[in-house]
C-alpha positions as CSV (number, residue, x, y, z in Angstrom):
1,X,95.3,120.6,54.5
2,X,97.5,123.6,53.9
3,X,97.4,127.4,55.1
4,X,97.4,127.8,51.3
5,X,94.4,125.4,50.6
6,X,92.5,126.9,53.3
7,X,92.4,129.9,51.7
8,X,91.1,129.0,48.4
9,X,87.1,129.9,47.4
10,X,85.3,126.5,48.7
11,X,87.6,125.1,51.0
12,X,87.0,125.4,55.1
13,X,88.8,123.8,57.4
14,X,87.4,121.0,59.6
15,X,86.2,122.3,63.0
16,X,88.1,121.1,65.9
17,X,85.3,119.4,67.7
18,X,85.4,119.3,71.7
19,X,84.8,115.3,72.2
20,X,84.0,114.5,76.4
21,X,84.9,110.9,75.7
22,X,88.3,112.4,74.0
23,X,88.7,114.6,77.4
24,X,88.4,111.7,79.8
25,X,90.5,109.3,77.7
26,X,93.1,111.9,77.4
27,X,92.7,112.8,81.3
28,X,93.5,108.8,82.1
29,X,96.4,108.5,79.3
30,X,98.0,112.2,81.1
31,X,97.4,110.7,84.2
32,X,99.6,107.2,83.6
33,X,101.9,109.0,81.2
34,X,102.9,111.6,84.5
35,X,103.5,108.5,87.0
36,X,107.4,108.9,87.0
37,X,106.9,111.4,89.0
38,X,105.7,110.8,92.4
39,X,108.0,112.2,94.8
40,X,105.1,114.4,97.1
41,X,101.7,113.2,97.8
42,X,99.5,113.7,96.0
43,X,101.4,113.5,93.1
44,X,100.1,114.4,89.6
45,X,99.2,111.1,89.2
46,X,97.1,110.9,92.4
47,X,95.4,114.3,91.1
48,X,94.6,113.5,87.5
49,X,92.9,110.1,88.9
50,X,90.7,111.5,90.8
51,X,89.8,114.2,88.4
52,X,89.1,111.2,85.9
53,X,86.9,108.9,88.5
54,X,84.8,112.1,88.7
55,X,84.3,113.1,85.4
56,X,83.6,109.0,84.5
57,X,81.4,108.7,87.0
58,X,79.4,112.4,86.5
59,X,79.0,111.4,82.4
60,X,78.7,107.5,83.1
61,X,80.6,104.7,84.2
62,X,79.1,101.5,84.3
63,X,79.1,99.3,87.6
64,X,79.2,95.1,85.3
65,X,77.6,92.9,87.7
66,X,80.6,90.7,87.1
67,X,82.6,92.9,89.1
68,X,80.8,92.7,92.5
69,X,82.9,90.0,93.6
70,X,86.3,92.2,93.2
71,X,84.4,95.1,94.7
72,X,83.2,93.5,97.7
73,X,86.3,91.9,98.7
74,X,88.0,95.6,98.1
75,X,85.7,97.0,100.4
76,X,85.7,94.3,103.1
77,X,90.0,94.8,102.7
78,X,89.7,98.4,103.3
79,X,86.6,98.0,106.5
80,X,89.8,96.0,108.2
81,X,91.9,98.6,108.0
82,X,89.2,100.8,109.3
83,X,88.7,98.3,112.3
84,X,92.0,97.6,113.5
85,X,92.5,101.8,112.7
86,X,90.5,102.4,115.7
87,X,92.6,101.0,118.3
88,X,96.0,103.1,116.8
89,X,93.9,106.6,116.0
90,X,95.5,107.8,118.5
91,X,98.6,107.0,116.7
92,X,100.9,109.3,114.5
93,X,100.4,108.9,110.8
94,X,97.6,105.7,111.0
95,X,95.3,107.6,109.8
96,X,96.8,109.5,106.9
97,X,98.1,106.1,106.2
98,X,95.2,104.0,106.1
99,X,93.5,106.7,103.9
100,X,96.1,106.9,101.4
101,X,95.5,103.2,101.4
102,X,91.6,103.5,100.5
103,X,92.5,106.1,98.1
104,X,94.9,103.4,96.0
105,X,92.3,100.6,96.6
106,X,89.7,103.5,94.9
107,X,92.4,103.7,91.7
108,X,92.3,100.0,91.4
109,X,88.5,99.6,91.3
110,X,88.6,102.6,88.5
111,X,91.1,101.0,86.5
112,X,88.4,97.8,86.6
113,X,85.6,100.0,85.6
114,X,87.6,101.6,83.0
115,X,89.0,98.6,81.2
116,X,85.4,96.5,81.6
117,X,84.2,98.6,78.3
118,X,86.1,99.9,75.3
119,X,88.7,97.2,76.4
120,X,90.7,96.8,73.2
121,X,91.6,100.5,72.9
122,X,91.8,101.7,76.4
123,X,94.4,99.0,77.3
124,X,96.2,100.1,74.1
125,X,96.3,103.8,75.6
126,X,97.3,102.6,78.8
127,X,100.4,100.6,77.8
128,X,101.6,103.2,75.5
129,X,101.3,105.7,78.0
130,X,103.4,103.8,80.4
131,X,105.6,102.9,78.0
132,X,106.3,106.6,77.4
133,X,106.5,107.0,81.0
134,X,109.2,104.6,81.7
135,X,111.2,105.3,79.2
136,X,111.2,108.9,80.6
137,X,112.0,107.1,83.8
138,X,114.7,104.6,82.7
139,X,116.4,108.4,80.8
140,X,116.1,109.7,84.5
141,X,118.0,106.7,86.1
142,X,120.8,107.2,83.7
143,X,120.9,111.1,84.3
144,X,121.1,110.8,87.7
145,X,123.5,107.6,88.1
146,X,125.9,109.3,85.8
147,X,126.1,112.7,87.1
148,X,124.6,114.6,83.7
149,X,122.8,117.6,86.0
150,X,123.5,119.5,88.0
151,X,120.2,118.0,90.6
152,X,121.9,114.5,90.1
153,X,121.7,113.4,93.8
154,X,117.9,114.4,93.8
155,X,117.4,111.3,91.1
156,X,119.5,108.7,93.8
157,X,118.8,106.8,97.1
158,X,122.0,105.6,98.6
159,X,123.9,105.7,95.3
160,X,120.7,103.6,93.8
161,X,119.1,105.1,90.8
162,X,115.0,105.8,91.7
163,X,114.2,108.5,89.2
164,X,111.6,111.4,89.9
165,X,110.6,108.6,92.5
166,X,111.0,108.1,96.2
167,X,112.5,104.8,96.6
168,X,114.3,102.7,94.1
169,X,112.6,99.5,95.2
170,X,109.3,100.7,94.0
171,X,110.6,102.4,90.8
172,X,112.5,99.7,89.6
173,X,109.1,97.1,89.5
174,X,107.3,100.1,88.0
175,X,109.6,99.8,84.9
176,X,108.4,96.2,84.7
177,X,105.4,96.3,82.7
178,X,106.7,98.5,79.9
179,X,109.9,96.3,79.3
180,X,107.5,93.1,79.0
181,X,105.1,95.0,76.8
182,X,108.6,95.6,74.6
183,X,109.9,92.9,75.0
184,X,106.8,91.2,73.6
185,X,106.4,93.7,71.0
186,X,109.6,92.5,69.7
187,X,108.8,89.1,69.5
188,X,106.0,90.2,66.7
189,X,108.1,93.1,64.8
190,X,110.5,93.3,61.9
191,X,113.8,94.0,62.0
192,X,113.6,98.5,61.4
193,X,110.6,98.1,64.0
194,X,112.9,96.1,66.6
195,X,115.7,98.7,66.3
196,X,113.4,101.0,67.1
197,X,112.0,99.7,70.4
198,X,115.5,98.7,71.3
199,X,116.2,102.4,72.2
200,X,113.1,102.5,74.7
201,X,113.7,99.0,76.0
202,X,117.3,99.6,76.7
203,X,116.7,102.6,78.9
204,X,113.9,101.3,80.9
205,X,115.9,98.0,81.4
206,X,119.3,100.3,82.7
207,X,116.4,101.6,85.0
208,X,116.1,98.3,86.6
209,X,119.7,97.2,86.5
210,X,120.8,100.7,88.6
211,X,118.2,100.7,90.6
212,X,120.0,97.9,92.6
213,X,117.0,96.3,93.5
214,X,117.6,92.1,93.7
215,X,113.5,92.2,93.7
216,X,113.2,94.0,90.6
217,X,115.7,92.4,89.2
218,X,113.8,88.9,89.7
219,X,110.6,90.3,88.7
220,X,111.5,91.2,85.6
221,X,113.4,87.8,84.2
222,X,110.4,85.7,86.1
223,X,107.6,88.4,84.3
224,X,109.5,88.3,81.4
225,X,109.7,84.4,81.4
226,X,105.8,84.1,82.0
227,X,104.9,86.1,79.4
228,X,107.4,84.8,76.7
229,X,105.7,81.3,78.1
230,X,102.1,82.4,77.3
231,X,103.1,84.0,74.0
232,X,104.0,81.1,72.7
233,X,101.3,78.8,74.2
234,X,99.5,81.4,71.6
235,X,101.2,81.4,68.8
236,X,99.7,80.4,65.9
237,X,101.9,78.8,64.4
238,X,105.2,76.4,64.7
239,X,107.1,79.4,62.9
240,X,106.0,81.7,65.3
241,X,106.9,79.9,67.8
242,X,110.3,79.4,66.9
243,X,110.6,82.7,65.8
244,X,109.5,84.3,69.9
245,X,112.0,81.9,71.0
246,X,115.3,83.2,68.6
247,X,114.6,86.6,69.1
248,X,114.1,85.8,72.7
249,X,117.7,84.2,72.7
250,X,118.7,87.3,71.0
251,X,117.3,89.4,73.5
252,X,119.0,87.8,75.8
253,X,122.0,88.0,74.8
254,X,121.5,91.9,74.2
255,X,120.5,92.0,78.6
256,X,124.0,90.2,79.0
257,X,125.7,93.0,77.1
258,X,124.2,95.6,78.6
259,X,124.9,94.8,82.0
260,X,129.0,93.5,81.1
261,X,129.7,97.0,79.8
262,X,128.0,98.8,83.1
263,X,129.9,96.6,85.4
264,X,133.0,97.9,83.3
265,X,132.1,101.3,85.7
266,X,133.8,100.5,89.2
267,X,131.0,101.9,90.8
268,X,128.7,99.7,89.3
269,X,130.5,96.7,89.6
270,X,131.0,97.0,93.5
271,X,127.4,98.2,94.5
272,X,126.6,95.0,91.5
273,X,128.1,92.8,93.7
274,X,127.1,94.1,97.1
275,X,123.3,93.5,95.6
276,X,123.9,90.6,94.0
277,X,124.1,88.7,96.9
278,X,121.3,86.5,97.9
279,X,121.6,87.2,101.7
280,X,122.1,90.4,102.9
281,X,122.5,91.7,106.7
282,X,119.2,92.6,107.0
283,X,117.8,89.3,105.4
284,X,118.7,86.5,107.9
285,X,119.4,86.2,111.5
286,X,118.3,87.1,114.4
287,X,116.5,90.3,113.9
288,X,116.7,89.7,110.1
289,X,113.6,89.9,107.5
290,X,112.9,86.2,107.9
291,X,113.2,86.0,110.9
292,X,110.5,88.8,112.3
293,X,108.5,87.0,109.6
294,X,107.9,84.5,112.2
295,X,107.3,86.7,114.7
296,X,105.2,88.5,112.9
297,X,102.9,85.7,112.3
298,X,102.8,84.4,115.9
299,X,101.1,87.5,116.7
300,X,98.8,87.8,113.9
301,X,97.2,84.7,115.3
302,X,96.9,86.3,118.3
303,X,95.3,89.6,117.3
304,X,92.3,89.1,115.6
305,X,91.8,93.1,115.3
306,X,95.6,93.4,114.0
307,X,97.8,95.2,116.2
308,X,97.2,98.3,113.7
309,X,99.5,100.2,111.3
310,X,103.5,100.6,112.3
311,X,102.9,99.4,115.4
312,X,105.0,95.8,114.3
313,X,108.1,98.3,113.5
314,X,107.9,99.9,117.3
315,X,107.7,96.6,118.7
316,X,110.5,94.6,116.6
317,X,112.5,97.7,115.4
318,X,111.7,96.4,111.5
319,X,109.5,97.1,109.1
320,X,107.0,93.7,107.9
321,X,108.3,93.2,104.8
322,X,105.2,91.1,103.8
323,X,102.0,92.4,102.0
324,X,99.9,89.7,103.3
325,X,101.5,89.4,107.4
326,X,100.9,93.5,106.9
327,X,97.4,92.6,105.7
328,X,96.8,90.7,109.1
329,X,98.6,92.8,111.3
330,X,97.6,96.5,109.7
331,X,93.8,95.0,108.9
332,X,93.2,92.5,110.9
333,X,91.8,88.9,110.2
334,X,88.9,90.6,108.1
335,X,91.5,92.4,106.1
336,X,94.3,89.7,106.0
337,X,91.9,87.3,104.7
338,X,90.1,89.3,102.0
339,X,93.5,90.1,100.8
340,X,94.5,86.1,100.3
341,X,91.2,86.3,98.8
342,X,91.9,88.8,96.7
343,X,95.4,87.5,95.0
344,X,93.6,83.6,94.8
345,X,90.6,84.6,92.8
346,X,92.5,87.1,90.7
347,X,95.7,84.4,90.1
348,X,92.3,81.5,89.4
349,X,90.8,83.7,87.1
350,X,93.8,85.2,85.1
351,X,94.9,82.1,84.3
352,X,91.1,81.0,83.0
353,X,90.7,84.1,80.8
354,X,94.5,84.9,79.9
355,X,94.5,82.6,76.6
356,X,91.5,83.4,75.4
357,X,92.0,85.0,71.4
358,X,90.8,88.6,72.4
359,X,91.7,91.3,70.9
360,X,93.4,92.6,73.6
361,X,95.0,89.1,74.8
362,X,98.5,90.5,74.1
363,X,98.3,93.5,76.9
364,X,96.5,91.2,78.9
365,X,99.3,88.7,78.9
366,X,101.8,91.3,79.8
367,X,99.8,92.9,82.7
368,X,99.2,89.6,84.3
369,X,102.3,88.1,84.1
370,X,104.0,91.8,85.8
371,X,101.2,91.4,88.7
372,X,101.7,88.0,89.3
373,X,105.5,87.9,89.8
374,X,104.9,91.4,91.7
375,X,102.3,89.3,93.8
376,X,104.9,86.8,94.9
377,X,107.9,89.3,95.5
378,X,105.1,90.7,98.1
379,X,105.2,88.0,100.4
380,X,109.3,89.5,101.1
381,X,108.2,93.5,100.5
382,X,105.2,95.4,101.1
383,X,103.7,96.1,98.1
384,X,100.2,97.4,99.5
385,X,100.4,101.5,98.6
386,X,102.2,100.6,95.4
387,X,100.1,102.7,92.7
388,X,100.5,100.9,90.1
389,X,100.3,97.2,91.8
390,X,96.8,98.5,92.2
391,X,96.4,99.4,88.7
392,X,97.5,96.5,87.8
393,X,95.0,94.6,89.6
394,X,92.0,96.9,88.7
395,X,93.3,95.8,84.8
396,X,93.1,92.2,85.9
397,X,89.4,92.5,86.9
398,X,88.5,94.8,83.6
399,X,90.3,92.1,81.7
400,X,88.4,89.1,83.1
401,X,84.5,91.2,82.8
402,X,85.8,91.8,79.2
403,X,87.0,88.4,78.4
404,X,83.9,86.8,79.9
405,X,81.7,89.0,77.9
406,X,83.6,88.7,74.6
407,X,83.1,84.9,75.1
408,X,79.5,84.9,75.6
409,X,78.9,86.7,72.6
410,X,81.4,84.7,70.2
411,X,82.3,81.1,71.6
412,X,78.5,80.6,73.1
413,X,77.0,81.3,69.5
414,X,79.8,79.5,67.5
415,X,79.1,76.3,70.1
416,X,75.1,76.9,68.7
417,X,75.5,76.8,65.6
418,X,77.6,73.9,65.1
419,X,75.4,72.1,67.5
420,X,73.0,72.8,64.7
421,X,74.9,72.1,61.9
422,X,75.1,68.7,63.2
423,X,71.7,68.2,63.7
């Protein structure tokens, strides 16, 4: 409606209409669409969460039975870090450190809440949100690798691009889930609509390649490959099919271009191959990654409490490097175990509900192949107070109450009535 239309004798406009459903939606899409930036804590992400959880959970947020099991085993996670906490709280940092990590394991259990009703739309929301967010992030990595601000340095680790983030290695599998949910957009578009998403994909995928990160780098061809893998196990047809797998060829192709004219930039071509290589200095050897592996693990047997939070690094002068010897060194057995509990049941059950014909089965597809790769790359990087690896998982766990519901109320009644049809 016009200014001029408003004006005329019978016309009104419509009132704007304060919606709290519209306010908390928009309050979770804000929150996801500011997670580029996170270099203090809290960062705007960490507030507008928690400002969100409230509000659900003042106006109503349903607690599914079918998402005890994920809850318990969050909370039984989170009571080892609380045990083994109390022989370190003496310690600098533990307990701001084991907090924070209560505080993520709270986000993931929202984001389960959140996604168990309204599924269809609300993982809609949250994937275009992100999108928008990393393509704001992959623009950042290109600013700040290339010089094109004056606060250039302020976007870089080491010469590594990491954004408005603090480390490259956990901006770069940020990026991850928006390039799959491109990537598998364009597997379903036109040609217009695929030039179009080839702007966004582009940039978040430069994120990734100058981030430097060899981990990234594998998560996104192995996410990539799962989910192209699962698309077409649910395809509906032959020419569909064949169609996900040209334009895949094609978009493969495009990657290979894209990363022969950066490593036309000297600068990208030696830190390329410095990265590149599969065993780096701090890798193998004595003293290596691997190698305190081991160690690590010898005294995780021996420590049923854990030997508490940084304490590993001021015995072996290293960092773990492994979400789940961290989850039996940090939490003890009671944590370390609900944490292999954790990953099994949520790996099980993602791939029992994945292919089910939901509505939302694309998204769902794309977050569970991101966390699953993510999940492996964990057992060589701690991945524990990773934001979004614990949105991802509280998605999972919507995902599955959502699925299991959608199924009762349309396979259970289709199996009925052909039972009696038969009869």
């Amino acid at each position: 409606m016009s200014d001029a239309d408003a004006l005329r004798p019978g016309t009104a406009r419509r009132p704007l209409i304060f919606s709290m459903d519209g306010f908390r939606e928009g309050l979770v899409f804000i929150a996801i669409l500011s997670s580029f930036f996170v270099q203090f804590e809290p960062a705007p992400y960490d507030l507008l969460i928690v400002a969100a959880f409230a509000l659900f959970a003042f106006t109503g947020l349903g607690l599914p039975r079918a998402l005890l099991p994920f809850l318990l085993l969050v909370i039984l996670y989170q009571l080892g870090a609380v045990l083994t906490l109390t022989t370190v709280l003496d310690r600098e940092n533990t307990a701001r450190w084991t907090m924070i990590g209560a505080f993520l394991a709270v986000t993931g259990v929202f984001f389960s809440f959140y996604l168990a009703e309204r599924t269809e739309s609300r993982a809609r929301r949250i994937a275009q949100a992100w999108l928008i967010a990393g393509t704001v992030g992959g623009a950042l990595a290109i600013v700040g690798y290339f010089h094109l601000v004056p606060f250039s340095e302020n976007l870089l680790r080491y010469g590594r691009a990491m954004g408005l983030f603090k480390d490259p290695n956990v901006y770069a599998p940020w990026l991850v889930f928006p390039a799959v949910v491109i990537i598998q957009r364009l597997y379903g578009s036109g040609l217009k609509r695929s030039l179009l998403l080839m702007m966004p994909l582009g940039l978040i995928v430069a994120g990734v390649l100058l981030s430097f990160s060899r981990g990234a780098w594998g998560h996104l061809i192995a996410s990539t490959a799962m989910m192209t893998a699962l698309t077409v196990l649910v395809a509906p047809s032959a020419g569909r099919r064949a169609r996900i797998l040209v334009t895949c060829v094609a978009a493969v192709v495009a990657a290979a271009l894209l990363v022969v004219a950066l490593l036309q930039i000297p600068a990208v071509q030696q830190l390329m191959e410095q990265r590149a290589s599969l065993e780096q200095s701090y890798d193998v050897g004595h003293g290596g990654r691997f190698a305190n592996h081991t160690i690590g693990w010898r005294m995780a047997l021996e420590e049923p409490l854990g030997i508490g939070i940084f304490q590993f690094a001021k015995k072996v002068g290293a960092d773990v490097h492994n979400t789940y010897l961290n989850g039996f060194l940090s939490y003890g057995w009671l944590g370390g175990i609900s944490l292999l509990a954790i990953t099994s049941l949520t790996v099980v059950l993602g791939f029992r509900y994945v292919l089910a014909p939901t509505p939302w089965r694309p998204i769902f597809i794309c977050a569970f192949s991101t966390w699953a790769v993510l999940m492996i790359e964990a057992a060589v990087i701690d991945v524990d107070h990773w934001r979004h690896q614990w949105m991802l998982l509280g998605m999972m766990w919507g995902f599955f109450v959502a699925t299991a519901a959608w199924e009762r109320r349309t396979v259970a009644p289709q199996a009925i009535g052909l039972i009696s049809a038969r009869g």
